[in-house]
C-alpha positions as CSV (number, residue, x, y, z in Angstrom):
1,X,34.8,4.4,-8.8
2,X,37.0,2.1,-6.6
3,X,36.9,-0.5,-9.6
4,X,38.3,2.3,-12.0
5,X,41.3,3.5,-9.3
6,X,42.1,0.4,-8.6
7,X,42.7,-0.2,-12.7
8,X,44.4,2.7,-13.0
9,X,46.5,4.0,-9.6
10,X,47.0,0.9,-7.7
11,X,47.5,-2.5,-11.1
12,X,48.9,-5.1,-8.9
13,X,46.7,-4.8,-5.9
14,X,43.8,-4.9,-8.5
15,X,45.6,-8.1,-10.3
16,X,46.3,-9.9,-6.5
17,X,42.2,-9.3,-5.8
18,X,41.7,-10.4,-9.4
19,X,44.2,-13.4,-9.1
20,X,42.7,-14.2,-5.6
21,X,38.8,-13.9,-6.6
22,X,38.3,-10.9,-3.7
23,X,37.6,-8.8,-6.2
24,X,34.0,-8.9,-5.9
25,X,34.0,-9.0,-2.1
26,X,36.4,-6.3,-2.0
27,X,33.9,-3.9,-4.1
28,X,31.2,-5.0,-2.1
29,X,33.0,-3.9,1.5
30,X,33.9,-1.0,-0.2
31,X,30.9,0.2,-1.3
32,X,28.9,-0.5,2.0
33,X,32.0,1.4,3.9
34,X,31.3,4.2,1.7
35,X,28.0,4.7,1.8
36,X,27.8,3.8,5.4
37,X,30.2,6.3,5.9
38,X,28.2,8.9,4.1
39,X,24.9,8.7,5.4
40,X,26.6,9.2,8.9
41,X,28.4,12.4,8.1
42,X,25.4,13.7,6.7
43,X,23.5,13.1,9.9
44,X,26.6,14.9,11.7
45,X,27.1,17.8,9.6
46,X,22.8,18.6,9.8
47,X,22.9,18.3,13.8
48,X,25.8,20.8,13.9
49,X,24.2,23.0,11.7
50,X,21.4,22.9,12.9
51,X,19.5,21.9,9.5
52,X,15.9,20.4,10.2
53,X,12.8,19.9,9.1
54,X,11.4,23.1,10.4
55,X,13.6,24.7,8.0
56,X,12.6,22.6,5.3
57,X,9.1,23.3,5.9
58,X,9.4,27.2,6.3
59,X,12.6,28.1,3.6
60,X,13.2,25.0,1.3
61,X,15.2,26.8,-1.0
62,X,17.9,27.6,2.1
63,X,17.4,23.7,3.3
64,X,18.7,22.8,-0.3
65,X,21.5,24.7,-0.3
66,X,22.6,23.7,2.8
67,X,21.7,19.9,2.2
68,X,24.0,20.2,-1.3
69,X,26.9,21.7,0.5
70,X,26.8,19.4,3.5
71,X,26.3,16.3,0.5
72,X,28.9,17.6,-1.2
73,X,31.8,18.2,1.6
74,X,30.8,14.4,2.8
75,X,31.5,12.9,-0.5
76,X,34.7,14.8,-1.1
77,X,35.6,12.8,2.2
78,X,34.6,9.5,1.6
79,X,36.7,10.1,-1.6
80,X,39.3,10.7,-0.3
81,X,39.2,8.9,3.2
82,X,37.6,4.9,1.2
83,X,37.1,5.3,-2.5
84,X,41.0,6.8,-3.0
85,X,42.4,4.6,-0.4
């Protein structure tokens, strides 16, 4: 996704990373900041909403909801917070 904005919003910082060979490196940082940055606001958003594995056990259909919703609001974020940067 970075790769494709960076083609398409943001030519001449993609052609100085191109030019440069960072390219590469760059996708790299960017993807381990992203999914770095996921995983944690995941954790966050379950310990303040109290999601656990006790509800998983006793209403899984509730824990998936939840778990979507709370997947969902962390990758609009990383979006928009590393991947849109």
């Amino acid at each position: 996704m970075r790769l494709n904005y960076l083609k398409e919003q943001e030519r001449a910082h993609h052609n100085a990373l191109l030019m440069n060979n960072e390219l590469y490196d760059h996708l790299i940082e960017i993807d381990k900041q992203a999914y770095e940055m996921h995983d944690r606001l995941v954790e966050q958003y379950k310990e303040k909403r109290g999601i656990t594995e006790e509800l998983k056990q006793t209403n899984q259909m509730e824990w998936v909801g939840k778990m979507n919703c709370i997947k969902h609001c962390a990758e609009e974020i990383v979006l928009n917070e590393i991947i849109y940067k």
